[in-house]
C-alpha positions in Angstrom: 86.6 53.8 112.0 85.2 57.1 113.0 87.4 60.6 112.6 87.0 60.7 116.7 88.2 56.9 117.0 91.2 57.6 114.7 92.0 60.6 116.3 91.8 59.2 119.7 94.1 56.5 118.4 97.2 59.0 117.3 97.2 60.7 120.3 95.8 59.1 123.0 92.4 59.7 125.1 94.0 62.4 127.3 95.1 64.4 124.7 91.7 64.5 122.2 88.7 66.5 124.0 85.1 66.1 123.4 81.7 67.9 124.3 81.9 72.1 125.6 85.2 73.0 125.3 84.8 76.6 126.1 88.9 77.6 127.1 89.3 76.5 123.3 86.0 77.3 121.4 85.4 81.1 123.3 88.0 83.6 122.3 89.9 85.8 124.8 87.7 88.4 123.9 84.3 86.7 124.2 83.0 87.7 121.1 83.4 84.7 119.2 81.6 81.4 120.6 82.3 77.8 118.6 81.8 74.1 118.7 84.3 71.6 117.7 84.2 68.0 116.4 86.8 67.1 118.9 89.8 68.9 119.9 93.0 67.0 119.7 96.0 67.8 121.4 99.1 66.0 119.4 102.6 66.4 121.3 105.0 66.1 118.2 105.1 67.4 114.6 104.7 63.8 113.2 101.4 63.7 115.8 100.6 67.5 114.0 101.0 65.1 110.7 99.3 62.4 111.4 96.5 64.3 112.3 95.9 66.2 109.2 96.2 63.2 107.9 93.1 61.6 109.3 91.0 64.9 108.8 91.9 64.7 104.6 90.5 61.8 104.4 87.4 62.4 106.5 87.1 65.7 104.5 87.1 67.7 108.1 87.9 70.9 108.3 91.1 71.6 110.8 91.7 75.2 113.0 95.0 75.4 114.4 95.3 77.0 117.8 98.1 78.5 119.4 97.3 80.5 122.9 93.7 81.7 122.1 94.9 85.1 122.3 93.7 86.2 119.0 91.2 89.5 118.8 89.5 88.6 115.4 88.2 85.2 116.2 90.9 82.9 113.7 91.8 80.5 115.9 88.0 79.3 117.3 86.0 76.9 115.0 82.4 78.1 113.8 79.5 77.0 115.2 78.5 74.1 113.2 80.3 71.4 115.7 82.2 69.5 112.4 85.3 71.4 112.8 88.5 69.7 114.4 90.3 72.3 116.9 94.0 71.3 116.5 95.5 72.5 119.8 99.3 73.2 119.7 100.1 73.5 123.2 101.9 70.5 123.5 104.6 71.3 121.5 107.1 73.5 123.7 110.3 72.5 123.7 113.5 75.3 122.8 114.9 72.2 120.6 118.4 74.4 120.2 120.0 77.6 121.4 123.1 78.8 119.0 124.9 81.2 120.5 127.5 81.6 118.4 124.6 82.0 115.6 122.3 84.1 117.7 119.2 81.5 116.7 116.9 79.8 118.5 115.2 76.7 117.4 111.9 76.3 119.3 108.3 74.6 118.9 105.1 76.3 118.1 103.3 75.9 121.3 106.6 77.4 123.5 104.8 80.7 124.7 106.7 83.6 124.3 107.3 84.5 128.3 109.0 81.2 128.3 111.0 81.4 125.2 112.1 84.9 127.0 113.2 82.9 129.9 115.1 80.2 127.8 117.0 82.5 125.9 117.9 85.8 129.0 119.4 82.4 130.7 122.4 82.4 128.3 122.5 86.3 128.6 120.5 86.7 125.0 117.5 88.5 123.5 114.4 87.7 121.5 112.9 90.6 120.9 109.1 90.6 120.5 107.3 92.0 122.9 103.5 91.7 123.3 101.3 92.6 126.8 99.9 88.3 126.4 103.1 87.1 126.5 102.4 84.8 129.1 100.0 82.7 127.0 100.5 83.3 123.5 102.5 81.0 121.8 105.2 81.3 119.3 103.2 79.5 116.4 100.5 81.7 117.3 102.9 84.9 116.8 104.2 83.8 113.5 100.8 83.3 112.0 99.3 86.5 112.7 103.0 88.3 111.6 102.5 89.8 115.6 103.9 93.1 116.3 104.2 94.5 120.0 105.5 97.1 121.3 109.5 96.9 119.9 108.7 96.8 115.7 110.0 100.5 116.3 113.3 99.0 116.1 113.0 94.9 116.0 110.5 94.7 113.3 107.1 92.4 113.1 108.0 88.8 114.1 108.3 88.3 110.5 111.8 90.1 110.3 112.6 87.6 113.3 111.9 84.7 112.2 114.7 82.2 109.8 113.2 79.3 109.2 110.2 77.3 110.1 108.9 73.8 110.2 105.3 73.1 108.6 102.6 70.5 108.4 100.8 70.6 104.8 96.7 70.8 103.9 97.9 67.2 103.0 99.8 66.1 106.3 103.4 66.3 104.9 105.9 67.4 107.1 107.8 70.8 105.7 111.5 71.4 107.3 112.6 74.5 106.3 114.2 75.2 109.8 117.2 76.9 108.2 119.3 79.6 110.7 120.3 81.5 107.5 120.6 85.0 107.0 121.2 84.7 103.0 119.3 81.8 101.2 118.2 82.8 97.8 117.5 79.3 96.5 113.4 79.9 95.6 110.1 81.3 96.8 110.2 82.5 100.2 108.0 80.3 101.8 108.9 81.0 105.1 107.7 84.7 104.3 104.5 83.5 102.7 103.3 81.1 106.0 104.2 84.2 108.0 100.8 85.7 108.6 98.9 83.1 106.6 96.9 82.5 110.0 97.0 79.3 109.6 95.0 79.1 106.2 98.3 77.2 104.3 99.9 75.4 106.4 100.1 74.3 110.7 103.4 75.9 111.7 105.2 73.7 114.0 108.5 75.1 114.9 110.6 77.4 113.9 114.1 79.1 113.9 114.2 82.7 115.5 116.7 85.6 115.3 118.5 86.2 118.8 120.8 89.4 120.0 122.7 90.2 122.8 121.2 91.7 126.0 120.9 94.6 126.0 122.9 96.0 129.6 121.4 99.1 130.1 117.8 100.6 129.6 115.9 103.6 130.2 112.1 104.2 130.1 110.5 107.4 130.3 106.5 108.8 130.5 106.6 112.0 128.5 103.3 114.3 128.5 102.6 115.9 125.3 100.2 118.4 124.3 98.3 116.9 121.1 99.5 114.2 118.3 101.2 116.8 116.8 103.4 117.2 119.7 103.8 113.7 119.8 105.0 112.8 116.4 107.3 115.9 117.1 108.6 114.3 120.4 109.2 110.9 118.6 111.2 113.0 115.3 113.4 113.8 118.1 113.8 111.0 120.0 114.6 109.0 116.7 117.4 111.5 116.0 118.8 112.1 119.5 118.8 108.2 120.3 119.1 106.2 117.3 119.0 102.5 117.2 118.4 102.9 121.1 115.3 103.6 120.6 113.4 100.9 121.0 110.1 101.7 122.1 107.5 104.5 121.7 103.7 103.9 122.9 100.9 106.5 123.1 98.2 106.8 125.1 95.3 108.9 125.5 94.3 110.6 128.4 91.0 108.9 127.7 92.3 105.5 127.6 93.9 106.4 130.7 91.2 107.4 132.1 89.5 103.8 131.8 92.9 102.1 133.7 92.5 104.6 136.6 88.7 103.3 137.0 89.5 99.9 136.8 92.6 99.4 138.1 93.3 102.4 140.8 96.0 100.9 142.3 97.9 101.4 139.1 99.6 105.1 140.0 99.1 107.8 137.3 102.3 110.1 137.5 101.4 112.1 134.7 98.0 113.8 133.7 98.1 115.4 129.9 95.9 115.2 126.7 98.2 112.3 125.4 101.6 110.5 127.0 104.3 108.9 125.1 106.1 106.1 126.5 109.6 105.7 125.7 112.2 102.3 125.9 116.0 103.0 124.8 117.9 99.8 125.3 122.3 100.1 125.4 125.2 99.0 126.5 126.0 102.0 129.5 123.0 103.7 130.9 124.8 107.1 131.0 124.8 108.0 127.5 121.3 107.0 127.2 120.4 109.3 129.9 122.1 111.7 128.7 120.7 111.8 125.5 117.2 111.1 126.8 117.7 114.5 128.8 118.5 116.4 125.5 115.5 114.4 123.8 113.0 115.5 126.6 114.4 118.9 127.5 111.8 120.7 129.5 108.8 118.7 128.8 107.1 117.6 131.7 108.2 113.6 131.6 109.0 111.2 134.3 112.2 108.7 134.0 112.1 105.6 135.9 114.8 105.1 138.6 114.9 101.3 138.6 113.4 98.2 137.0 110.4 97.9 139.1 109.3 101.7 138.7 109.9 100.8 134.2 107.5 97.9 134.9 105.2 100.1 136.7 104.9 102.5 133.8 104.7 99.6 131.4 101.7 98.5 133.3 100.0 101.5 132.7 100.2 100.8 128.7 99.3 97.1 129.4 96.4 97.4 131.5 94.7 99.9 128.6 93.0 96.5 126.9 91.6 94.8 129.8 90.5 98.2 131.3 88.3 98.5 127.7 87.1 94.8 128.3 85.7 95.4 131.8 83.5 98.3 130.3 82.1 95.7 127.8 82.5 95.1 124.1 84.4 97.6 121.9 84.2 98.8 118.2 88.1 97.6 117.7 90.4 99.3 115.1 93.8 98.0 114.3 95.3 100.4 111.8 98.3 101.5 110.4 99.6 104.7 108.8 101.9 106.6 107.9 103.3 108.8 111.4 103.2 111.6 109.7 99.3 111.3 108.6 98.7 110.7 111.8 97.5 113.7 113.3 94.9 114.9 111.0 93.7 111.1 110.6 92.6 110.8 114.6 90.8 114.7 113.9 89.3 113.4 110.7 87.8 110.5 112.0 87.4 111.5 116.0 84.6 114.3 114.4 82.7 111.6 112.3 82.7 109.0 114.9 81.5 111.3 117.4 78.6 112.6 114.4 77.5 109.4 113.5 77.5 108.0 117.5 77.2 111.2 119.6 79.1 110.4 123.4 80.9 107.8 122.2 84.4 107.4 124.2 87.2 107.5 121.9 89.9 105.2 123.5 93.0 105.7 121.0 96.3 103.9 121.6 99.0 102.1 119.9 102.4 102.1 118.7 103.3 105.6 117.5 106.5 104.5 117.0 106.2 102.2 113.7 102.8 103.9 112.9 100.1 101.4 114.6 97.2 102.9 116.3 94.7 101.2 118.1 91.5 103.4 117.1 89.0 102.1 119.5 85.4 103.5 120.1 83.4 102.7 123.2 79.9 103.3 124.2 78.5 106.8 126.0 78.7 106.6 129.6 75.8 104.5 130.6 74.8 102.9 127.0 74.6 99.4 127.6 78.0 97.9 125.4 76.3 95.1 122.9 73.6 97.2 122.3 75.9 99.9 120.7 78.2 97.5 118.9 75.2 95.7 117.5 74.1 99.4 116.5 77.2 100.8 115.2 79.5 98.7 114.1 79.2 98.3 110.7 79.1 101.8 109.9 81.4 103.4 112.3 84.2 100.7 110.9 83.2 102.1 107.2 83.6 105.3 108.2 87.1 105.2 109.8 88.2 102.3 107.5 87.5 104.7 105.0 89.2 107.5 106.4 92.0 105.4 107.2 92.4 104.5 102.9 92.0 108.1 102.6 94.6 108.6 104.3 97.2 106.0 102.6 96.9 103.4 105.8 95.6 100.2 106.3 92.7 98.3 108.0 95.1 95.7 109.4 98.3 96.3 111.4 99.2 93.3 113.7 95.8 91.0 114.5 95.1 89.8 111.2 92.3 89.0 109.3 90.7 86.3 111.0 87.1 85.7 110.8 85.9 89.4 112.1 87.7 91.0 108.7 86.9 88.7 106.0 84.3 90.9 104.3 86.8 94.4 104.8 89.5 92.2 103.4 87.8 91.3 100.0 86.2 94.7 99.9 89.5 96.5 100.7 92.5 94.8 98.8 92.7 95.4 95.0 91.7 92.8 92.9 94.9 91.6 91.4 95.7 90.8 95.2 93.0 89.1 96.0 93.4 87.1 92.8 97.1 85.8 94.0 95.6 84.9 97.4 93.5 82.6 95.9 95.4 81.0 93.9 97.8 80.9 96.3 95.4 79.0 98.9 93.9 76.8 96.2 97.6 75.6 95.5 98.3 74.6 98.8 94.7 73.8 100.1 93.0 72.8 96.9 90.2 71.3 99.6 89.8 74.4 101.5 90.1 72.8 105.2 92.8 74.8 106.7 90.8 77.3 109.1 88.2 77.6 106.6 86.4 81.2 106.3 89.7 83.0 108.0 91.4 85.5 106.3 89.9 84.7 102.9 85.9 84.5 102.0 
């Protein structure tokens, strides 16, 4: 029997997709165009199983898929058509809700808007917060170790995240959906899966931290004079709020200036160099406004009165990537450093970018608060876009990867690897590193067919 026969056979003809496929072999950014074998839907962990199953023995290569969100082209097969896209969309349920445990116990496909919804029903929180969380999928989050815009206080989904359930490079079924805090009984392999991007194992499920709703919230648009002044703003904000402080973006008033081209109808209260948006969650809204006002003193800032003006100055931050994707492809940089390198880094590299590609548009943004900039570099007004990231891209990324090592950061903060990183990744991470990675994947995918030539050459 033929791989596509089997395949058809475990999960029925609905479910397993042939010929151009493009919602599942394009990725959301468009840079990355694929063809699959088949792609194959399964609605169950045993399906998940059975699956990898029938690839082993045909020898074909499997890459999971979650939402398709992804921005360095993991979860999209190659071009050479032999690939199997496993799609795990299927697979939504919230299995269990403990209250009493604050844990969730939910499938890999669930997106995260409508694990949201599933828990705020029973007045709780899950805390990750990303601008696709309409379509991105829980599974999808674990494997890339996602971060949004709450790490500041919540951490990577990593630190929210208990247990897990995983399918093997050899179709065995892993339950290791534990709602634990304490359990020093071996390796952590729940930790090691995290942020695998799907090169170990297919996660299927897993078991998720929950808190309680938060009653009271504030959100504030703060102008600030340079990075400098914004690191200082967020020094104080840490001290003056505390654990309420949940939430600290930055923008540039360049970035901002793509949103008001592309979307004008989003309003702008605020004009400065760079703006800080603030989030400080509680249980009484008085004392966080009160300590918000001695935070801001007489900085020009604007404090939102209700929910719908905090969503409005949400969207401001959330409309930054689409604006950048209407004005065409993008050099992308996902970094991290420490905040308080943070300053002279952007100087450092804003003058050699702007040497090496004179009129390029700088569009930096990010998460001040837990250190993760989004470093992106545009063409000039009126270059045409592929013809500057075909020009460019290789050594503009050297040249701010570099001075992001100079400056004791890293080249990866919370997209991963995927395919578009490979060759900074083995370049990049000190041999001894890249040594255990191997024989970490050889261990557990001695065949090499779990998202092959993601993450690891």
């Amino acid at each position: 029997m033929s791989l596509r026969a089997e395949l058809t056979a475990l999960v029925g003809a609905n479910h397993m997709l042939t010929g151009e496929q493009p919602a599942y072999t394009e990725d959301w950014r468009g840079r990355y165009h694929g063809r699959a074998l088949a792609v194959v839907r399964p609605g169950s962990t045993a399906e998940v199983a059975a699956v990898v199953r029938a690839c082993a023995a045909h020898g074909a290569a499997i890459v999971p898929q979650g939402g398709n969100t992804g921005l360095v082209g993991g979860g999209v097969p190659d071009a050479s058509g032999s690939q199997v896209l496993l799609s795990l969309t299927r697979l939504t349920a919230v299995r269990a809700i403990d209250a009493a445990n604050l844990t969730v116990t939910v499938e890999a496909g669930c997106t995260l808007a409508a694990l949201h919804d599933a828990v705020a029903a029973q007045g709780l929180l899950y805390p990750l917060r990303l601008a696709s969380e309409g379509s991105c999928t829980i599974g999808g989050n674990l494997a890339t170790n996602a971060g949004g815009t709450q790490v500041l206080r919540w951490g990577n989904a990593r630190e929210l995240c208990l247990g897990l359930e995983a399918v093997t490079a050899q179709g065995e079924i892993w339950d290791g959906l534990s709602g634990l805090r304490k359990d020093n009984s071996g390796y952590a392999l729940r930790d090691l899966l995290i942020g695998s991007e799907g090169t170990l194992a297919i996660l299927t499920a897993a078991t998720l931290k929950l808190f309680p709703m938060p009653t009271a919230r504030a959100t504030v648009l703060a102008a600030c004079a340079s990075l400098a002044d914004a690191v200082a703003l967020l020094q104080t904000a840490r001290a003056g709020l505390d654990a309420a402080l949940t939430g600290f973006e930055l923008m540039s008033g360049h970035a901002l200036a793509l949103v008001a081209r592309h979307q004008p109808d989003l309003r702008q209260p605020l004009r400065a160099p760079w703006l800080a948006l603030l989030q400080a969650d509680g249980p009484a809204e008085a004392p966080l406004l009160d300590a918000l006002a001695g935070v801001l003193a007489d900085r020009d800032a604007v404090v939102a009165a209700n929910l719908q003006q905090a969503q409005q100055l949400w969207a401001l931050r959330e409309a930054i990537p689409l604006a950048q994707s209407r004005e065409g492809l993008n050099i992308k940089h996902d970094i991290a450093l420490p905040i308080s390198a943070i300053p002279a880094f952007v100087a450092e590299a804003d003058a050699a970018v702007l040497q090496a590609a004179p009129g390029a548009r700088l569009v930096t943004f990010g998460h001040l608060g837990d250190g993760n900039l989004h470093y992106n570099v545009q063409a000039p007004e009126g270059i045409d876009a592929a013809a500057f990231l075909a020009a460019h891209e290789a050594p503009i990324n050297q040249l701010v990867y570099d001075t992001v090592q100079r400056h004791g950061g890293s080249f990866s903060a919370e997209h991963g690897i995927g395919a578009l990183k490979v060759a900074e990744l083995a370049a990049r991470k000190p041999p001894a590193a890249l040594a255990m990675m191997r024989a970490i994947k050889t261990a557990l995918d001695p065949h090499g067919t779990l998202n092959p030539g993601r993450l690891l050459s």
